[in-house]
LUMLODREN-533125 format. One line per field, with one value per residue: residue in one letter; x, y, z of N, C-alpha, C in turn; residue number from 1. Coordinates in Angstrom, 2 decimals. Example, Ala and Ser with C-alpha at 12.3 -4.5 7.8 and 13.67 -1.06 7.14 Angstrom:
BEGIN
code: c(A|S)
n.c1: c(13.19|12.85)
n.c2: c(-5.69|-2.25)
n.c3: c(7.80|7.08)
ca.c1: c(12.30|13.67)
ca.c2: c(-4.50|-1.06)
ca.c3: c(7.80|7.14)
c.c1: c(13.20|12.90)
c.c2: c(-3.30|0.03)
c.c3: c(7.80|7.87)
pos: c(1|2)
***
This chain:
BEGIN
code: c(X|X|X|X|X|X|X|X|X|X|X|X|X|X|X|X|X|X|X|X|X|X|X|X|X|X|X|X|X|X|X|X|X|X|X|X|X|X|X|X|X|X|X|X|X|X|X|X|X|X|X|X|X|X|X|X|X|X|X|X|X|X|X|X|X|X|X|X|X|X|X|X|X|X|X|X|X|X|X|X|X|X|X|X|X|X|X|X|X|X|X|X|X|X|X|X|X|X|X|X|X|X|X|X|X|X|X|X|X|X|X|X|X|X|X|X|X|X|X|X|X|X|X|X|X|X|X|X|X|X|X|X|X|X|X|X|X|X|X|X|X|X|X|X|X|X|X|X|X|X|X|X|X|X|X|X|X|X|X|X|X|X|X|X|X|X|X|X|X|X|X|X|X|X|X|X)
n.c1: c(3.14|2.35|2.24|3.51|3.71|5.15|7.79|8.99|11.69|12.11|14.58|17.31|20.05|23.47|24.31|27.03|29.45|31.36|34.57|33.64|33.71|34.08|32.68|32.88|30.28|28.85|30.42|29.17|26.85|26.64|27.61|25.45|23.01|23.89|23.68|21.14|19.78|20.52|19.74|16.91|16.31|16.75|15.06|12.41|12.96|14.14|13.13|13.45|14.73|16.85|19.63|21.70|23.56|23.83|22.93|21.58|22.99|23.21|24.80|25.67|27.84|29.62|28.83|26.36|25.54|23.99|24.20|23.58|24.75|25.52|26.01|28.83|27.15|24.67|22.31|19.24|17.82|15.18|14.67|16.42|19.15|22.19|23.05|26.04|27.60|30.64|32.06|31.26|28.67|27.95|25.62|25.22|22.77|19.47|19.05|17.10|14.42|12.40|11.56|12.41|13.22|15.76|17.10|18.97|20.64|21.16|23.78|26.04|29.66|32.64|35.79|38.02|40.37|41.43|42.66|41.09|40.87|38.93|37.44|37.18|35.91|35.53|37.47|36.76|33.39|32.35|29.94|28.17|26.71|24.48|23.59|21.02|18.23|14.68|11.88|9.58|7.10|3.62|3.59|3.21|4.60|7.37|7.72|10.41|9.69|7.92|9.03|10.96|13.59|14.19|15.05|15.82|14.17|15.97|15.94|13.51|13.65|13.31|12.89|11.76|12.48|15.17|17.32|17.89|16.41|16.43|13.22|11.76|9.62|9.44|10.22|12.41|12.35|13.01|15.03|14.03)
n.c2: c(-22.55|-25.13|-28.53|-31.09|-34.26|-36.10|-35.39|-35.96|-38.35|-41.74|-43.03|-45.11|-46.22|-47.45|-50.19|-50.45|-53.30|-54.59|-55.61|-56.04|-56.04|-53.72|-52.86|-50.98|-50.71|-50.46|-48.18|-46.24|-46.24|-45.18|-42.81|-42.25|-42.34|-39.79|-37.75|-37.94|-36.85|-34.66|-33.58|-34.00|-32.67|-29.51|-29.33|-29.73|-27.88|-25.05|-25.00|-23.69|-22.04|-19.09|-18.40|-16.56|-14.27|-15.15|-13.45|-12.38|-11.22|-9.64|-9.80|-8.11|-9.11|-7.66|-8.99|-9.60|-11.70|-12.68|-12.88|-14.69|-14.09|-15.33|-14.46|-15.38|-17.24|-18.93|-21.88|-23.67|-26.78|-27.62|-30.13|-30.10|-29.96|-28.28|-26.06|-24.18|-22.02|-20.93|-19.76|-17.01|-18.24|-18.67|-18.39|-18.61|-16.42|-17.91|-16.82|-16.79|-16.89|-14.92|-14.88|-16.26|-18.15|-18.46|-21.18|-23.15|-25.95|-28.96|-30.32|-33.70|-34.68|-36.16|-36.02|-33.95|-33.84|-36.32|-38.80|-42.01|-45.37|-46.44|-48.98|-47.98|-47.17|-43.38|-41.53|-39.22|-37.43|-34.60|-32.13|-29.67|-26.41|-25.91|-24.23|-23.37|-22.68|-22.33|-21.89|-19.45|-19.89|-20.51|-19.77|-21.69|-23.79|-23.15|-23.60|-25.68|-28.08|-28.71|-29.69|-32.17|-32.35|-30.29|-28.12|-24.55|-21.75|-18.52|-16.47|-14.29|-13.24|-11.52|-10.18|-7.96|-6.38|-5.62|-6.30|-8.17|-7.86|-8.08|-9.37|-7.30|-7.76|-10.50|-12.54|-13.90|-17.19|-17.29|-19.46|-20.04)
n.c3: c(54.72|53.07|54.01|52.18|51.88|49.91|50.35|51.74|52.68|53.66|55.31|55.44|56.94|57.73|59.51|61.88|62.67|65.36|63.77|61.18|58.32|55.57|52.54|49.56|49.04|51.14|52.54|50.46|50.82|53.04|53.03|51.43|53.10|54.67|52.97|51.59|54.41|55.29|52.42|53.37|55.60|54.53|52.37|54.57|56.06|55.07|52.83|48.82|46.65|46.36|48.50|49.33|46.71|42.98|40.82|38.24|34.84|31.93|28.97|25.84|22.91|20.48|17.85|17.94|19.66|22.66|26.62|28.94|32.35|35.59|38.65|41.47|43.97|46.29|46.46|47.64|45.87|44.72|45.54|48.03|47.68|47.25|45.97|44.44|43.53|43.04|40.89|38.17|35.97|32.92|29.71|26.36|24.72|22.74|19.60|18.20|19.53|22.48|25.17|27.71|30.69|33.03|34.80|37.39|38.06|39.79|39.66|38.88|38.64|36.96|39.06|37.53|38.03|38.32|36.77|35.25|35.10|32.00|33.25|36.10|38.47|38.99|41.46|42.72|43.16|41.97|42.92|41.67|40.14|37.17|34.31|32.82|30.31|29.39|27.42|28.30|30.26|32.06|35.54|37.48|36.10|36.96|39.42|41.20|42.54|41.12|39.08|36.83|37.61|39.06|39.23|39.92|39.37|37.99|36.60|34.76|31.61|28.52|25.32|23.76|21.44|19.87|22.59|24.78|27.64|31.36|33.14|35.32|37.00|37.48|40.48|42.10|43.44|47.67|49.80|53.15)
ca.c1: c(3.51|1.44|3.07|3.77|3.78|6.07|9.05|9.52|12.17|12.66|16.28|18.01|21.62|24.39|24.66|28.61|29.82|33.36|35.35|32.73|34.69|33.53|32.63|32.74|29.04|28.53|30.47|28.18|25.53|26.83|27.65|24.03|22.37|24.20|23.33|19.68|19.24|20.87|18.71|15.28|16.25|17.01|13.34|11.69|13.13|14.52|12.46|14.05|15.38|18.18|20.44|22.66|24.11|23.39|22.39|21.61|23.05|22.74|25.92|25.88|28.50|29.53|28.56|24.83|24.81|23.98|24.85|23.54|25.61|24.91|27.03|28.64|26.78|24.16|20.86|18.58|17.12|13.54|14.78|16.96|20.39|22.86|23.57|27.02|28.15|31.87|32.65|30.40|27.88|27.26|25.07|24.60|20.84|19.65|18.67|15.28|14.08|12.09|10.88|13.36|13.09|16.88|17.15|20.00|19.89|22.28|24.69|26.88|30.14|33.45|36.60|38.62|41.83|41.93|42.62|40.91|41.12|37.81|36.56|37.32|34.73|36.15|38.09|35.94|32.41|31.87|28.63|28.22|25.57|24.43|22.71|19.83|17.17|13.81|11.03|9.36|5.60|2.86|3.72|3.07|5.76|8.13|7.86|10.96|9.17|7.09|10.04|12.36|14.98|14.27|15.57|15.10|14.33|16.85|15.46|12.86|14.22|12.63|13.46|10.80|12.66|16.58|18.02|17.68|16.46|15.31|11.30|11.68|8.41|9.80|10.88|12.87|12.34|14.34|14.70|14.51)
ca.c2: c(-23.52|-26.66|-29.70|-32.34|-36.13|-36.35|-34.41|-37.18|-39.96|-43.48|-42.92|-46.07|-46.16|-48.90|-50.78|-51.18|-54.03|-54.73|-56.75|-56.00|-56.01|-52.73|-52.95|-50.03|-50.63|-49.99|-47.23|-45.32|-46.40|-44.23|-41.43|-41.30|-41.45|-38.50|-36.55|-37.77|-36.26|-32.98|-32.69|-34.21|-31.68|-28.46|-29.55|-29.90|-26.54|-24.18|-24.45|-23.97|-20.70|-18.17|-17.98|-15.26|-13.73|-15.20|-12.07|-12.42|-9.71|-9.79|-9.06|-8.12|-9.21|-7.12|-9.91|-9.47|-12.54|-12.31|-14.54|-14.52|-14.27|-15.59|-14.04|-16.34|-17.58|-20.23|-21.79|-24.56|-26.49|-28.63|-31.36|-29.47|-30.05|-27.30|-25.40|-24.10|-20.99|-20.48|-18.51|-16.73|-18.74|-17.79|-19.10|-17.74|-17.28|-18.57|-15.64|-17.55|-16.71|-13.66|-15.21|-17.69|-18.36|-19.09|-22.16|-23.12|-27.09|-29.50|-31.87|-34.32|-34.92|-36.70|-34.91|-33.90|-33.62|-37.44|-39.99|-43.28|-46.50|-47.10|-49.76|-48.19|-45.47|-42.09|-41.48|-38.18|-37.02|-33.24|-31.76|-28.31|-26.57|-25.91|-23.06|-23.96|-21.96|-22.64|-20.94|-19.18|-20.77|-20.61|-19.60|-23.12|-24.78|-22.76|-24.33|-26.55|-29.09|-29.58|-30.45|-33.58|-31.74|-29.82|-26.72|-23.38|-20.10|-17.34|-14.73|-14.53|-12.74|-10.80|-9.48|-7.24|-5.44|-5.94|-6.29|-8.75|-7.83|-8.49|-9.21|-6.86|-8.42|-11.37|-12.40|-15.62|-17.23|-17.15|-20.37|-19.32)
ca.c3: c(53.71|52.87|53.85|51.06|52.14|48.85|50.25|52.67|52.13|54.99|55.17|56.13|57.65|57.20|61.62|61.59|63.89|65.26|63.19|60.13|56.57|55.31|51.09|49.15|49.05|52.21|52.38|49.84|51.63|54.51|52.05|50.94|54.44|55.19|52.05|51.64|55.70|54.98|51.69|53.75|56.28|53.63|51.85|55.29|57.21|54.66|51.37|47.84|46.37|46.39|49.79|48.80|45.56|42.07|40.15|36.45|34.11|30.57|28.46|24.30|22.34|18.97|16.87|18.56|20.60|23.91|27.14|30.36|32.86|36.86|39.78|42.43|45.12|47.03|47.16|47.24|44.83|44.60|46.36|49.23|47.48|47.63|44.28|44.76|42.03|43.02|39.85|37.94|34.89|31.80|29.04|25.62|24.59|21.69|18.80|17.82|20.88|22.68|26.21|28.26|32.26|33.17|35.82|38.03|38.35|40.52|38.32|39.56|37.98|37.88|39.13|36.53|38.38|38.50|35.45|35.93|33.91|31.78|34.25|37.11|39.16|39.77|42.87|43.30|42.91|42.25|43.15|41.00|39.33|36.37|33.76|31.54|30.58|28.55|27.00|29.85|30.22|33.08|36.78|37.90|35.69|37.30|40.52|41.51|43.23|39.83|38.03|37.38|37.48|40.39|39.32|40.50|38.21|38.74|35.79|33.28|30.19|27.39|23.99|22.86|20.21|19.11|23.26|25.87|29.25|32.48|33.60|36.35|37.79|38.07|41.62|42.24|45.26|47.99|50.81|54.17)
c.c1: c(2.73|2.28|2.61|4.32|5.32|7.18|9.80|10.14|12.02|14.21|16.60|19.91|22.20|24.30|25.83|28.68|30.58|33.68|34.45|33.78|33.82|33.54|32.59|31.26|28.29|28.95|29.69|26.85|25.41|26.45|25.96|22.99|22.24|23.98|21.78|18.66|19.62|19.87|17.11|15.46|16.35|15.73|12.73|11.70|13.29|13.83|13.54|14.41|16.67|18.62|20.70|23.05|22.83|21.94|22.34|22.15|23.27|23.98|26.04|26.97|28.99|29.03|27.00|24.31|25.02|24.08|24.02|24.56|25.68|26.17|27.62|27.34|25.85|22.83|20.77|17.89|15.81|13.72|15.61|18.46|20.83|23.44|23.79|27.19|29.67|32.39|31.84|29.97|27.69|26.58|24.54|23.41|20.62|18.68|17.34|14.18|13.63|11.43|11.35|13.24|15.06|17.27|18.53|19.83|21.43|22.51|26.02|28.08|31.40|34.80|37.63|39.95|42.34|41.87|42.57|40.84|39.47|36.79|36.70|36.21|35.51|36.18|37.07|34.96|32.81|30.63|28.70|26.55|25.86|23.35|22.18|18.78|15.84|12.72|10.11|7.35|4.58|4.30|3.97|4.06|6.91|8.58|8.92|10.39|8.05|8.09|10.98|12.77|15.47|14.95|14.59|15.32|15.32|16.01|14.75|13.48|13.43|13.60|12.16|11.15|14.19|17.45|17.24|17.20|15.79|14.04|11.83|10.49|8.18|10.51|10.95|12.76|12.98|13.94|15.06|15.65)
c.c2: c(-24.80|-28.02|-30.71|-33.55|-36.23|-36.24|-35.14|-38.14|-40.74|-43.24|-44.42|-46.16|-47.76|-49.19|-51.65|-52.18|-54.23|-56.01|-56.81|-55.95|-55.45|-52.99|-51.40|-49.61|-50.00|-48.53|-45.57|-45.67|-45.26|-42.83|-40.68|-41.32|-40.25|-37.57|-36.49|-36.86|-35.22|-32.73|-32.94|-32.38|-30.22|-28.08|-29.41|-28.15|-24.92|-23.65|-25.05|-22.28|-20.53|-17.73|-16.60|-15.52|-14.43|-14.80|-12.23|-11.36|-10.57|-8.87|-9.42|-8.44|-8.29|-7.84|-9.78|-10.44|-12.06|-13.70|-13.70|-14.94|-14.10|-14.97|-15.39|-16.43|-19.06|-20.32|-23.18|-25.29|-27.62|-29.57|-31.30|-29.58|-28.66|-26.53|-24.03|-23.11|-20.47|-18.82|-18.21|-17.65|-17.78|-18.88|-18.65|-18.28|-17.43|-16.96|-15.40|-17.35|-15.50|-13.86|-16.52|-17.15|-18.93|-19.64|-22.74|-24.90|-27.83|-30.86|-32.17|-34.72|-35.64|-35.98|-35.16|-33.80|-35.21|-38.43|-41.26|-44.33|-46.56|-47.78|-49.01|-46.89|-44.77|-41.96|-40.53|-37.63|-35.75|-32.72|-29.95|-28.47|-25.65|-24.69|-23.55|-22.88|-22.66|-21.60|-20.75|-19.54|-20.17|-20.27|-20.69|-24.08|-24.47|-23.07|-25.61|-27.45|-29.70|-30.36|-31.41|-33.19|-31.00|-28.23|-25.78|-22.28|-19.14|-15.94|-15.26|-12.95|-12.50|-10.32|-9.01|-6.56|-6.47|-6.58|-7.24|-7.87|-8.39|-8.48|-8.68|-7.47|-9.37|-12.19|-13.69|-16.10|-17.55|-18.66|-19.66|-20.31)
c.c3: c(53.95|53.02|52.98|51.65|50.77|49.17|51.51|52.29|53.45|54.68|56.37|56.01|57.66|59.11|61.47|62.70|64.02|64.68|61.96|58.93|55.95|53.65|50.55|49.13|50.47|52.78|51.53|50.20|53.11|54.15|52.05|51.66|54.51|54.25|51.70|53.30|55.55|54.29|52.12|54.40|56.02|53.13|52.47|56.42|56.24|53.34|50.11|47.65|46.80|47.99|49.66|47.43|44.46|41.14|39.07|35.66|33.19|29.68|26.76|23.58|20.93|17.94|16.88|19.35|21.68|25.18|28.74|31.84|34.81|37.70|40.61|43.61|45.72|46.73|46.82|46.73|45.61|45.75|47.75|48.87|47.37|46.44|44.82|43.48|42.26|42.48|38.94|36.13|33.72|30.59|27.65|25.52|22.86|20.94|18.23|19.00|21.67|24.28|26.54|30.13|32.13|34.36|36.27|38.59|38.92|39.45|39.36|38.57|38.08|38.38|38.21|36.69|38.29|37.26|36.02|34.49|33.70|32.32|35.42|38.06|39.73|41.25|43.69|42.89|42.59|42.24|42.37|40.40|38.02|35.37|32.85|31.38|28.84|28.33|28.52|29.82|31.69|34.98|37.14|37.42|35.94|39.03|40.70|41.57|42.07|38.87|38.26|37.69|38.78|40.38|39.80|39.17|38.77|38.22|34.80|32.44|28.98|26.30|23.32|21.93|20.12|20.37|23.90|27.01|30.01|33.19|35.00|37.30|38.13|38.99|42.01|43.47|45.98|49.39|52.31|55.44)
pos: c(1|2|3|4|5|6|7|8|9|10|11|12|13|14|15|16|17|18|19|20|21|22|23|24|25|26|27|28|29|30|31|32|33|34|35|36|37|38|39|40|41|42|43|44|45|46|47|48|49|50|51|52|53|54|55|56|57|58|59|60|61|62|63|64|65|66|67|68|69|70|71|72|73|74|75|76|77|78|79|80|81|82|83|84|85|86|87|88|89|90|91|92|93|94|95|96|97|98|99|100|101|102|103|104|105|106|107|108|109|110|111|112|113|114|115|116|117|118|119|120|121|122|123|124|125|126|127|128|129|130|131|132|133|134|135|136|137|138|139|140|141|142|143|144|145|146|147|148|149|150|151|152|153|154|155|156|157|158|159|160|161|162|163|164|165|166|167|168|169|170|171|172|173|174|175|176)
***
């Protein structure tokens, strides 16, 4: 593997002192030490791709739409964050359509178990991911690390006649 200068952050850390009067600011300053050194260290040792599970299958509806539909499991994306599948994704595909790549991208959100006042910032982050997919293009634009977004490909997808399926020849990559 070619090392990338890019894939490097300066991570700077909060220096508590006794008797300090801690700000919330500072506190997410701690937070995102500790999550920018996990994801340097994810980017720098392990790669990007598929850990375990998330399997694509492809399920018809009677109506004729179709949905893709991701298994649980793990991996890493572009930037070394942790895209988390619990319970299994699905995404219908669009009918206009005969050649889609389907990408697995990390979204941050707020927790929905908690009701907060308008002004006030959610008690709890959630880190989850997310199913997108786009028209499927060049090799090269399928590279995480090319994209904002940072996603990873799971499946490229065909419709050469009336059915969806899977580009068998297309092999997602996996982080080691």
């Amino acid at each position: 593997m070619k090392f990338d200068a890019h894939k490097l952050v300066t991570l700077k850390r909060p220096n508590y002192a006794t008797g300090q009067a801690l700000t919330a600011d500072d506190l997410r300053a701690e937070q995102e030490y500790q999550l920018e050194s996990r994801w340097q260290h994810n980017r720098m040792l392990h790669g990007y791709g598929i850990v375990v599970g998330l399997e694509v299958g492809l399920q018809e509806n009677d109506d004729g739409a179709a949905q893709a539909i991701v298994s649980p499991g793990y991996a890493l994306d572009g930037w070394g964050r942790e895209l988390v599948v619990a319970e299994p994704l699905s995404v219908y595909l669009p009918r206009d359509r005969h050649d889609l790549t389907v990408y697995l991208k990390f979204v941050e959100h707020d927790d929905d178990a908690k009701t907060i006042a308008p002004d006030q910032n959610a008690a709890r982050i959630v880190a989850s991911a997310q199913l997108t997919f786009e028209p499927s293009s060049s090799e090269r634009a399928l590279a995480p690390t090319q994209r904002a977004d940072y996603a990873i490909p799971l499946a490229r997808l065909r419709r050469p006649h009336q059915n969806w399926q899977r580009d068998r020849n297309f092999r997602p990559a996996r982080a080691r």
